[in-house]
MARBA-3410 file (N, C-alpha, C, O; in Angstrom, 1 decimal):
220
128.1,35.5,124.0,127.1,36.4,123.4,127.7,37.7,122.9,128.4,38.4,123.6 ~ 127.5,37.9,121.7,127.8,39.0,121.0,126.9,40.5,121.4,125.7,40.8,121.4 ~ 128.3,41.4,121.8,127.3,42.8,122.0,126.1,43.6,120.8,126.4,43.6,119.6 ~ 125.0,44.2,121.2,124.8,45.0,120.3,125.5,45.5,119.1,125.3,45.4,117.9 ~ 126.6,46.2,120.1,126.8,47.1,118.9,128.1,46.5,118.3,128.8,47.3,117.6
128.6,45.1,118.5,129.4,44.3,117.7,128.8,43.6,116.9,129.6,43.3,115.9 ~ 127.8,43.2,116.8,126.6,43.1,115.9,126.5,43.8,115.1,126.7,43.5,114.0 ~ 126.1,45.0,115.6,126.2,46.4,114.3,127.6,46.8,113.2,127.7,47.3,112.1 ~ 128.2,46.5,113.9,129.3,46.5,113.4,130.0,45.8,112.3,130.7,46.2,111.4 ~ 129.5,44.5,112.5,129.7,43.6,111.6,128.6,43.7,110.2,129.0,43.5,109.0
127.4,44.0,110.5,126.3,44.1,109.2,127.2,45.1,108.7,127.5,45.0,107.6 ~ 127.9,46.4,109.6,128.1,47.3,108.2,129.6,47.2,108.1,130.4,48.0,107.8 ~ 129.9,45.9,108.3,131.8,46.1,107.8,132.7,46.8,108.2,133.7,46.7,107.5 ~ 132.8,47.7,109.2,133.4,48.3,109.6,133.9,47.7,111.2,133.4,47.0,112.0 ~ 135.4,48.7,111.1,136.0,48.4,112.9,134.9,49.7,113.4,134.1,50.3,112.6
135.0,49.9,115.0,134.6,50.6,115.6,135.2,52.1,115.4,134.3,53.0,115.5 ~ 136.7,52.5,115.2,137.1,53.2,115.1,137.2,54.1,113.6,137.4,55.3,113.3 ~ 136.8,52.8,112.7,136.6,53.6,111.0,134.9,53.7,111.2,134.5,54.4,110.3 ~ 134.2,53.4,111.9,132.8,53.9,112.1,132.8,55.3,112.6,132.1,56.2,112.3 ~ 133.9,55.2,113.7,133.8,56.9,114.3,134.1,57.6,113.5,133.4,58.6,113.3
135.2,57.3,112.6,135.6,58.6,112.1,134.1,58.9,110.7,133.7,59.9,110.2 ~ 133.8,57.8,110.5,132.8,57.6,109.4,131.8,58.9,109.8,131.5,59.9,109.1 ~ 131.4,58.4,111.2,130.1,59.5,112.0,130.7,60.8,111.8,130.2,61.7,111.1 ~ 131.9,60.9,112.7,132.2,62.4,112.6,132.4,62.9,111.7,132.3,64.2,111.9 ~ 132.6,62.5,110.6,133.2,63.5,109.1,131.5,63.8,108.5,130.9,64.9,108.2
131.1,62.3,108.5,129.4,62.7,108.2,128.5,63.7,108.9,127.7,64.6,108.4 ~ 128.8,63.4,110.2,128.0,64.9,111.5,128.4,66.3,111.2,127.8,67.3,111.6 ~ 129.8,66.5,110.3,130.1,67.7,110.0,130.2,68.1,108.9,130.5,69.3,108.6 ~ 129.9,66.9,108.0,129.9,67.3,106.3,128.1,68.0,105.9,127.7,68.5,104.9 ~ 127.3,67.7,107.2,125.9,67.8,107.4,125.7,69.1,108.0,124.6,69.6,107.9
126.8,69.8,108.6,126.3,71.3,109.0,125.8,72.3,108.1,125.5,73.4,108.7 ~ 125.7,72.3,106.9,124.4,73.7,106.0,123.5,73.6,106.6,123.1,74.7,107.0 ~ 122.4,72.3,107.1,121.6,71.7,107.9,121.4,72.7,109.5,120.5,72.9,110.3 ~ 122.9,73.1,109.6,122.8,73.2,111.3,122.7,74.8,110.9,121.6,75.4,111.1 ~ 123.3,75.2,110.6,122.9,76.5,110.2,121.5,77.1,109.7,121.0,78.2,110.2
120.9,76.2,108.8,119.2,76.1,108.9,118.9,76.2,110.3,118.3,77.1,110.8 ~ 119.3,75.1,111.0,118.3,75.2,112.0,118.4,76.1,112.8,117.3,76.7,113.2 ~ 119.9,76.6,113.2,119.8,77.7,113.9,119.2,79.1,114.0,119.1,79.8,115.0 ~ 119.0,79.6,112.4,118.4,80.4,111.7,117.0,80.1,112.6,116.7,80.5,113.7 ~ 115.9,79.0,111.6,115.3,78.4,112.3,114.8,79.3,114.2,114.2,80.3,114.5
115.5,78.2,114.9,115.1,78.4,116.4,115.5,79.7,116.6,114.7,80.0,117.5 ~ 116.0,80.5,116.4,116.4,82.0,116.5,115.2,82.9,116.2,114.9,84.0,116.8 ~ 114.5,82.1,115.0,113.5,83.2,114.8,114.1,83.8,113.6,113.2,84.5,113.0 ~ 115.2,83.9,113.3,116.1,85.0,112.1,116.3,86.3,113.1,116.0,87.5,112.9 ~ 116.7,85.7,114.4,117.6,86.6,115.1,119.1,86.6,115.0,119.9,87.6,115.1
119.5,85.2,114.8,120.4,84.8,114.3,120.6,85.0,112.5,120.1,83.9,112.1 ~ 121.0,85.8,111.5,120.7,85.7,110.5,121.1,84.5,109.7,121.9,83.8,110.4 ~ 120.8,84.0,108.2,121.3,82.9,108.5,122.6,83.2,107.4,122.9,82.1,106.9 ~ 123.1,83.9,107.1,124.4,84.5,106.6,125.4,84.4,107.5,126.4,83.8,107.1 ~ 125.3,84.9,108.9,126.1,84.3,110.0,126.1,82.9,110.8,126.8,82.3,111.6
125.0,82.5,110.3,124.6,81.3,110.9,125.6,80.3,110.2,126.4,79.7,110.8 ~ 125.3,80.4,108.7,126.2,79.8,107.5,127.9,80.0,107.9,128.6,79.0,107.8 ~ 128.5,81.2,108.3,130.1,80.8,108.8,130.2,80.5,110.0,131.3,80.0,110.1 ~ 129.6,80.5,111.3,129.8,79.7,112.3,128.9,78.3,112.2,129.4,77.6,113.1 ~ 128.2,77.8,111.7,127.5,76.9,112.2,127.5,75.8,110.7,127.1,74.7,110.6
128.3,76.7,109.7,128.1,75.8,108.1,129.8,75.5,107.9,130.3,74.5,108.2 ~ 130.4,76.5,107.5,131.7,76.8,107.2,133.0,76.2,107.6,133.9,75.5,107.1 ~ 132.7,76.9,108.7,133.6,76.1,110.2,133.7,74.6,110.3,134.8,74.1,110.1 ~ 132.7,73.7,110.7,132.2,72.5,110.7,132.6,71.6,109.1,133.0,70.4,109.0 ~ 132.4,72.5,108.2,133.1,71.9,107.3,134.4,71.8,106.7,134.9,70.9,106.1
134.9,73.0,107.0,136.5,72.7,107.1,137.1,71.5,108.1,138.0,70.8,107.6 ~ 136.5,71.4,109.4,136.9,70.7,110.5,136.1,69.2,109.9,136.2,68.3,110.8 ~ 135.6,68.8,108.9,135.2,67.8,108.4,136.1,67.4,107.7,136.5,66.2,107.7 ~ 136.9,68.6,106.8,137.5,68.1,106.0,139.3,67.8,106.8,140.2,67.0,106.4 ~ 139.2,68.4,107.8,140.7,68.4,108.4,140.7,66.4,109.3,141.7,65.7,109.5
139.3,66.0,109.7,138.9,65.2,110.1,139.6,64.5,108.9,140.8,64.2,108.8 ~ 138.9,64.2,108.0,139.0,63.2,107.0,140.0,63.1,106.6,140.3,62.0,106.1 ~ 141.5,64.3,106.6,142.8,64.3,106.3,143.1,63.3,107.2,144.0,62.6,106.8 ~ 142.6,62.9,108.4,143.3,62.6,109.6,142.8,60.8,109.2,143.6,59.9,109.1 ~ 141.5,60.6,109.2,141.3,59.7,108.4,142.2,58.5,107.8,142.7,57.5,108.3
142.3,59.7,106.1,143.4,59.2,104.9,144.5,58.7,105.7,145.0,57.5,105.6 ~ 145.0,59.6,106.7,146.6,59.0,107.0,146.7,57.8,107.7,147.9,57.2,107.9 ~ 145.5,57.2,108.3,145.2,56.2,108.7,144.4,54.8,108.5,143.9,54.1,109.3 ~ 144.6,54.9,106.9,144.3,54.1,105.9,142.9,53.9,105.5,142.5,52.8,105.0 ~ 141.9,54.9,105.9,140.5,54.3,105.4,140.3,55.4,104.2,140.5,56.5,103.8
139.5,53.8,103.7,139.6,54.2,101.9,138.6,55.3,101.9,138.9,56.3,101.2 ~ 137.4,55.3,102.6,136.6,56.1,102.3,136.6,57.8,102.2,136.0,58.5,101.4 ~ 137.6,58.3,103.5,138.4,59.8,103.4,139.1,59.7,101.9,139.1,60.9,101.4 ~ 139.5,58.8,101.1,140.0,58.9,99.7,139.3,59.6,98.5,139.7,60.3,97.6 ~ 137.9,58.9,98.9,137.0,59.2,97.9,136.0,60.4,98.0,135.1,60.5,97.2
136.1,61.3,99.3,135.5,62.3,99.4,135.4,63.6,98.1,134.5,64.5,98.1 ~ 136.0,63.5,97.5,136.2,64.1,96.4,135.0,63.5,94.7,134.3,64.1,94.0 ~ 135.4,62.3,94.9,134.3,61.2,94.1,133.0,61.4,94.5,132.0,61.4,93.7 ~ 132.8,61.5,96.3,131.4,61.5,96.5,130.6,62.8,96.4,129.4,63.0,96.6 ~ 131.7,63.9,96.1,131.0,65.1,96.1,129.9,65.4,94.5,128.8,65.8,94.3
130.6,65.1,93.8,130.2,64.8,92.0,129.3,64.2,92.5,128.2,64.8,92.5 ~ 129.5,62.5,93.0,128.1,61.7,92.8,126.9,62.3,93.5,125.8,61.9,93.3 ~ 127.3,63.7,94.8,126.0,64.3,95.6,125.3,65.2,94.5,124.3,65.9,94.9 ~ 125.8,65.3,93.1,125.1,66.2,92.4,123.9,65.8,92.1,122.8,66.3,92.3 ~ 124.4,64.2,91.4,122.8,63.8,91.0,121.5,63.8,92.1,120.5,64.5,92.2
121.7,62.9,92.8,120.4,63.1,94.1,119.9,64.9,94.0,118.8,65.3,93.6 ~ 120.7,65.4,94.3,120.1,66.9,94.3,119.6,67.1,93.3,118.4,67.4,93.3 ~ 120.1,67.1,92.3,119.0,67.4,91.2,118.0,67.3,90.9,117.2,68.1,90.5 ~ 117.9,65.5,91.2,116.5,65.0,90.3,115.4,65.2,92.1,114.3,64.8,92.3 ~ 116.2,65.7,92.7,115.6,66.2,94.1,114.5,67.5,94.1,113.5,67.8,94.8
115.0,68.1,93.1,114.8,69.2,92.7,113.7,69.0,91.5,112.5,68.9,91.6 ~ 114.5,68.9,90.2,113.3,68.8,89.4,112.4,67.9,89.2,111.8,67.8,88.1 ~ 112.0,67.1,90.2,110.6,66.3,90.3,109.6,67.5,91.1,108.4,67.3,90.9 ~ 109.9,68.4,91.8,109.2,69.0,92.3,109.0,70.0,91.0,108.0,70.7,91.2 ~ 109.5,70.1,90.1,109.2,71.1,89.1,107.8,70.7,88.8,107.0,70.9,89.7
107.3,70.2,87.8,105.8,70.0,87.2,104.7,70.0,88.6,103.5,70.1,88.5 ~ 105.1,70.0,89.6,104.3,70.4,90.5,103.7,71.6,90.7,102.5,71.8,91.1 ~ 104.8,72.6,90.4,104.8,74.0,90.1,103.8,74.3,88.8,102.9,75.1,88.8 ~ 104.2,73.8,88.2,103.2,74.0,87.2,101.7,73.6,86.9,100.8,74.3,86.4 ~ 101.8,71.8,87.4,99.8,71.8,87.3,99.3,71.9,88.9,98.1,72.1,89.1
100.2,71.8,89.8,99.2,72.0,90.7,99.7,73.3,92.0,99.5,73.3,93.2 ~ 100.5,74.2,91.3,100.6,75.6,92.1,101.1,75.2,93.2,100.4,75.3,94.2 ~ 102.4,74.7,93.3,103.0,74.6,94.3,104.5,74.7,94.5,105.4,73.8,94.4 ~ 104.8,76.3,94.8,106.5,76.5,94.1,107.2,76.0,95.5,107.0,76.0,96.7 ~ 108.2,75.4,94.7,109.1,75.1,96.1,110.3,75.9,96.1,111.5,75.5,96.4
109.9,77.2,95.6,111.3,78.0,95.7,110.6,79.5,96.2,111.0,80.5,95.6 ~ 110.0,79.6,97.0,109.4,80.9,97.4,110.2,81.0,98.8,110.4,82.1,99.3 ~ 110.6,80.1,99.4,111.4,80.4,100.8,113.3,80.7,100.2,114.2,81.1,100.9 ~ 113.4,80.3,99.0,114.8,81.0,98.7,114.4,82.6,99.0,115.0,83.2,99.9 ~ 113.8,82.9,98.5,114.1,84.3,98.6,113.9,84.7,99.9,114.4,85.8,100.0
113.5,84.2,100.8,113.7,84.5,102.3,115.5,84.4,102.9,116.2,85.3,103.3 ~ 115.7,83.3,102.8,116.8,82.7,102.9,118.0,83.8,102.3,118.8,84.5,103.0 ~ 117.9,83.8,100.8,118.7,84.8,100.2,118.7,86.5,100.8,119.7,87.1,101.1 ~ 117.5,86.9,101.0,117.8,87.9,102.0,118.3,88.3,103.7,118.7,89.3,104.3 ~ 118.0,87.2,103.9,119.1,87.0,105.2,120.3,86.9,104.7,121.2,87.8,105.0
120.7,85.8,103.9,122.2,85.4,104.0,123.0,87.1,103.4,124.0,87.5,103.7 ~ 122.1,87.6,102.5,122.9,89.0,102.1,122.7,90.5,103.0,123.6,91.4,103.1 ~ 121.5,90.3,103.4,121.3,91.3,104.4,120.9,92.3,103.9,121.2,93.4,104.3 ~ 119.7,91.9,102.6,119.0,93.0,101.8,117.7,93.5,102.8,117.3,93.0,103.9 ~ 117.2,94.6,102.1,116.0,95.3,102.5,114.9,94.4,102.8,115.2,93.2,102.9
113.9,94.7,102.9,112.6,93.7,102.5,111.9,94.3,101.7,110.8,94.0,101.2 ~ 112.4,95.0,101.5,111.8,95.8,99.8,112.3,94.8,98.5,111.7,94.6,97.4 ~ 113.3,94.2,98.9,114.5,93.3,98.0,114.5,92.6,97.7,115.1,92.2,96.7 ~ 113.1,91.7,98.8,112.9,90.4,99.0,113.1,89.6,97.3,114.0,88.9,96.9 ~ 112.0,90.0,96.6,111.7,89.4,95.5,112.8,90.1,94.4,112.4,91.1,93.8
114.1,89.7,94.2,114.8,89.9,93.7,115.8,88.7,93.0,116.0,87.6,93.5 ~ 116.3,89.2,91.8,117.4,87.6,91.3,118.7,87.3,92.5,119.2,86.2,92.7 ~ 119.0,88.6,93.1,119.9,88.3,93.9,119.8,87.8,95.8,120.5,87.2,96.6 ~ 118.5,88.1,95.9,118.0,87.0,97.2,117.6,85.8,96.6,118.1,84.8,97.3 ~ 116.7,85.3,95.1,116.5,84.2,94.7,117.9,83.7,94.3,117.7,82.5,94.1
118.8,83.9,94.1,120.3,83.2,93.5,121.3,82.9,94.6,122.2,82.1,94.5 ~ 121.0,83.6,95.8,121.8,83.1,97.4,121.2,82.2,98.0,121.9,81.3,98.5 ~ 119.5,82.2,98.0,119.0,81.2,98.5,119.0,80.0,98.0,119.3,79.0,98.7 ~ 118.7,79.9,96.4,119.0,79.0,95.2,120.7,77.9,96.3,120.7,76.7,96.8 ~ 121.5,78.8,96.2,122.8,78.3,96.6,122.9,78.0,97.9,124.0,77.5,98.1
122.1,78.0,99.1,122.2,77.8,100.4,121.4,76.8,100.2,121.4,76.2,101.3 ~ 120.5,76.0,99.2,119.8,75.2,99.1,120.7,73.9,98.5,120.7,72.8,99.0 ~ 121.2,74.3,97.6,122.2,73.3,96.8,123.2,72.7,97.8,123.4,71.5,97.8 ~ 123.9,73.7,98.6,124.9,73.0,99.4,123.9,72.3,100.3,124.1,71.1,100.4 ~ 122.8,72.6,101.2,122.2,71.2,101.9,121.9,70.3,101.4,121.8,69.1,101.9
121.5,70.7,100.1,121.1,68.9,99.6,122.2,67.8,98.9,122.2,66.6,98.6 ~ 123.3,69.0,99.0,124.8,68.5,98.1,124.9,67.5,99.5,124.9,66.2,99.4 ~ 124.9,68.4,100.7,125.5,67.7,101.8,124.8,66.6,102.1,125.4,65.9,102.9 ~ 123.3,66.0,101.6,122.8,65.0,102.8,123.1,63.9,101.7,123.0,62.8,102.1 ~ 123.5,64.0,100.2,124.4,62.9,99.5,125.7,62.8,99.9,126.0,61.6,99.8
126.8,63.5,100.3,128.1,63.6,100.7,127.6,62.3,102.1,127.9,61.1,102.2 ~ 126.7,63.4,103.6,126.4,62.5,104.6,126.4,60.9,104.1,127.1,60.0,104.6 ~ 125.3,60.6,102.9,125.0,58.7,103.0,126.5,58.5,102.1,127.1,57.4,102.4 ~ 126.9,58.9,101.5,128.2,57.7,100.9,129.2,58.0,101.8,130.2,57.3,101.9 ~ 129.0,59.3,102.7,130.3,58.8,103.7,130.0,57.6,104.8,130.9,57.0,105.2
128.7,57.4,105.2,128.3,56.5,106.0,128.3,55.0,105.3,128.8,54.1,105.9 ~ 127.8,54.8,104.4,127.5,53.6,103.6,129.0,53.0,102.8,129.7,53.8,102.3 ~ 129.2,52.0,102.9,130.4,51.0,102.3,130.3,50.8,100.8,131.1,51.0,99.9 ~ 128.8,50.2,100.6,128.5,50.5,99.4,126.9,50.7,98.8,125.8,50.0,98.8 ~ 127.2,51.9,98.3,125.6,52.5,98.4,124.3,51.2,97.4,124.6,50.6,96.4
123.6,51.1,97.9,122.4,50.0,97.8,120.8,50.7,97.7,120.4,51.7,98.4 ~ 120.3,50.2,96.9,119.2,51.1,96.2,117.7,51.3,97.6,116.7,52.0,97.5 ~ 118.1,50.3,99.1,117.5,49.4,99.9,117.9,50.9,101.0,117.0,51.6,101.4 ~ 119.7,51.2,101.2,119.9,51.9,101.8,119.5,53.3,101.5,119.2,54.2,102.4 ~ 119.6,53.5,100.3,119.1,54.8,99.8,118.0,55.6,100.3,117.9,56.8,100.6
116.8,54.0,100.3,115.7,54.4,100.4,115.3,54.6,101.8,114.3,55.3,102.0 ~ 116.1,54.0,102.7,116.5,54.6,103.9,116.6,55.7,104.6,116.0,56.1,105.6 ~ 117.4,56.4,103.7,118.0,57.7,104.6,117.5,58.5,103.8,118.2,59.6,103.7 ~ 116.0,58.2,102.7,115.3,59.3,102.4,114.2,59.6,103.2,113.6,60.7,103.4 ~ 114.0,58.3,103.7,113.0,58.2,104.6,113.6,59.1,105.9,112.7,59.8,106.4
114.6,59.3,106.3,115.1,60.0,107.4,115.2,61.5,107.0,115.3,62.4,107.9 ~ 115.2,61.7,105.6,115.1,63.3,105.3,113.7,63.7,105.0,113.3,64.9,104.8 ~ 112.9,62.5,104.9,111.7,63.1,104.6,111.1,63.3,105.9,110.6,64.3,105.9 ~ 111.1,62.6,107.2,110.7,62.8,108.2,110.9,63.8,108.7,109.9,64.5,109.1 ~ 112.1,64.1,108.8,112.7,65.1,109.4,112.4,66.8,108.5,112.4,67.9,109.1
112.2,66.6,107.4,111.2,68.0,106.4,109.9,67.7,107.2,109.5,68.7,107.9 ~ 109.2,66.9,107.3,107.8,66.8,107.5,107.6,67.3,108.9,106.6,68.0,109.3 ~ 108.8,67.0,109.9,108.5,67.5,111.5,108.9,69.0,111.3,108.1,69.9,111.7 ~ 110.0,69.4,110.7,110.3,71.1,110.9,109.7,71.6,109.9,110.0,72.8,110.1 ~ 109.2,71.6,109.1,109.0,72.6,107.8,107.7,73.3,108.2,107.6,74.5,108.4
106.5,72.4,108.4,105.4,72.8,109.1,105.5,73.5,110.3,104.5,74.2,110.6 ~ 106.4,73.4,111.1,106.5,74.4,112.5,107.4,75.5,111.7,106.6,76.3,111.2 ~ 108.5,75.9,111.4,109.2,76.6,111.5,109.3,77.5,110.4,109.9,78.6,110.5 ~ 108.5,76.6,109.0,108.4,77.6,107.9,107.2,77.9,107.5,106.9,79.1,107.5 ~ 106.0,76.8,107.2,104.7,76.9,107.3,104.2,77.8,107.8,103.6,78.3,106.8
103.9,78.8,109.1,103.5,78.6,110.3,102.7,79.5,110.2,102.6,80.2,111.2 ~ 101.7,80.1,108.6,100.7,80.9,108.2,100.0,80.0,107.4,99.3,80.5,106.5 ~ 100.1,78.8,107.6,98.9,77.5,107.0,99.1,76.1,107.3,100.1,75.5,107.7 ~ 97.9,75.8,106.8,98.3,74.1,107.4,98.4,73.3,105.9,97.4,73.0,105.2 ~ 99.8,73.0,105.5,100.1,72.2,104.5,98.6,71.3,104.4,98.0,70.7,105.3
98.3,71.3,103.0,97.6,70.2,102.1,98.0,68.7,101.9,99.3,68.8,102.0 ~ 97.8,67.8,101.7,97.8,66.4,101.5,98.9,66.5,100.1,99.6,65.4,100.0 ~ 99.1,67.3,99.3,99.6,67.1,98.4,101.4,67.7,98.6,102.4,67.3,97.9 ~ 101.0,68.7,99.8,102.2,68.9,99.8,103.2,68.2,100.5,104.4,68.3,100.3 ~ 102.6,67.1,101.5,103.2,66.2,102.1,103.6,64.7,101.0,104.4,63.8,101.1
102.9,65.0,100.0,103.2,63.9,99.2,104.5,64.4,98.0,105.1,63.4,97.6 ~ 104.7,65.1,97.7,105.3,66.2,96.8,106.9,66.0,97.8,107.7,65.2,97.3 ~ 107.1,66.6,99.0,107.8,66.3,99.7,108.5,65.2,100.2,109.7,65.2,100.4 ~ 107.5,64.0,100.3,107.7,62.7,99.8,108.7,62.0,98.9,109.8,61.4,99.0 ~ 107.6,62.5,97.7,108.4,62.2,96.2,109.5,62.3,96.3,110.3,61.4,96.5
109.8,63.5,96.2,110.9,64.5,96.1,112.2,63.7,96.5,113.1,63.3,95.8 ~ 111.9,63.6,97.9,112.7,62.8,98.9,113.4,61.3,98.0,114.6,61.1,97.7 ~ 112.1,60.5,97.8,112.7,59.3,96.7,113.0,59.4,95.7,113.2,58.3,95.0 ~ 113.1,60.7,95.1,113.9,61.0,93.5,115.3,61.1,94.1,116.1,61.2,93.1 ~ 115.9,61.2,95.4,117.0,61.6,95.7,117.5,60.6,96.2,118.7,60.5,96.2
116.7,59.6,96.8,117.1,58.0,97.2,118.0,57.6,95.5,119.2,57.5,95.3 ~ 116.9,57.6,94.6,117.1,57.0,93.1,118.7,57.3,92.7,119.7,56.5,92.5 ~ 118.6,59.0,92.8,119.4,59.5,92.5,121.1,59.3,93.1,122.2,59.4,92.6 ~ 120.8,59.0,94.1,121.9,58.2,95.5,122.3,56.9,95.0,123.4,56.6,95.0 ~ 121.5,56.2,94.4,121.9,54.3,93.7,122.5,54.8,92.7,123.5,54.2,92.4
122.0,55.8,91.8,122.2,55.9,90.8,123.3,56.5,89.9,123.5,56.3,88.7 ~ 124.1,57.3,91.0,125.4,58.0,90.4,126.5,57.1,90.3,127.0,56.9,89.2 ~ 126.9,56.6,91.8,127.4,55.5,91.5,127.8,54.5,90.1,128.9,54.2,89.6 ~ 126.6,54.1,89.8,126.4,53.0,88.9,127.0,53.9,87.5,127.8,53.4,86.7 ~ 126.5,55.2,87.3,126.9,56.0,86.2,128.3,56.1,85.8,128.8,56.1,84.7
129.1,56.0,87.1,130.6,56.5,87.0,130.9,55.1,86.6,131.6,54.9,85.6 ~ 130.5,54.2,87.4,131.2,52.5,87.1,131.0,52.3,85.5,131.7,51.8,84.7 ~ 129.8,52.8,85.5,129.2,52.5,83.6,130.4,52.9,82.5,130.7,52.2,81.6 ~ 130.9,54.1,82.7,131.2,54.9,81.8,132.9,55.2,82.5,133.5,56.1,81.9 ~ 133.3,54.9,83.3,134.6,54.9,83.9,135.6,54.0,84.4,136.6,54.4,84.9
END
């Protein structure tokens, strides 16, 4: 009888040991996320400008020193970390502007918490709040998490699949839908649309995850 997780192992092609290093480079290519949160549970006691070099920064260097360690031990995938950063642009994007026309017919910006964000990470007034330079920090504290949760699936996945994509959107949509309502909401109770908007969003970023890939093969 075959164990569990030799079972698992075999669906995703991998030895046990190129899966670890797979997790750990992934667990730490994923910290902008941890920094969120800590921000987050702190309350913005923790600001999240400091949160971002101990809890973002740090972790990703030590991702990247991980994956050196990797390369020298023949897995191809530390090779291509550079390839999957380019292909994390698309998902983010079209992550992004599907929520756009939402903003426009049905009043629902999804960039009003940058400027929160951006005033922490700079450590402006609250006079300041609504300014290009809290909206342009936040703007960029947003880009690197969504950079990161495309870097996370092609470091984990062998070969990205339109099946798996739709996967680990479903794991970022969940995971928006459990914290956002507690920790950013927490002066209304989201509408039906904004859970769906949220949704979307999420599977323009699955799309976008099949889809880079295929772009580079097309044209490269």
């Amino acid at each position: 009888m075959l164990s569990s997780s030799t079972i698992i192992l075999r669906i995703l092609g991998y030895s046990g040991r190129e899966l670890a290093y797979r997790g750990v480079v992934a667990g730490l290519l994923v910290s902008p996320t941890y920094a969120l949160l800590v921000f987050w549970f702190t309350f913005g006691n923790i600001s999240l400008g400091t949160a971002m070099i101990y809890f973002a920064m740090v972790p990703l260097i030590l991702g990247l020193l991980v994956a050196s360690v990797a390369r020298s031990r023949g897995y191809e995938f530390a090779n291509r970390l550079g390839l999957y950063g380019i292909y994390s642009l698309l998902p983010y994007a079209l992550y992004d502007w599907t929520r756009v026309p939402m903003n426009y017919f049905l009043g629902l910006p999804f960039w009003d918490h940058w400027f929160d964000w951006g005033i922490s990470v700079m450590g402006l007034q609250v006079s300041q709040t609504f300014s290009y330079t809290a909206l342009t920090m936040g703007l960029l504290t947003h880009v690197l998490r969504g950079w990161s949760f495309g870097m996370v699936y092609y470091t984990l996945v062998r070969k990205p699949t339109l099946r798996s994509a739709f996967l680990w959107a479903w794991v970022l949509t969940i995971f928006y839908w459990a914290f956002f309502p507690v920790y950013v909401l927490v002066d209304s109770r989201p509408p039906f649309i904004w859970w769906f908007v949220a949704w979307m969003s999420h599977m323009a970023l699955a799309v976008g995850l099949w889809l880079a890939p295929k772009i580079h093969q097309r044209f490269y």
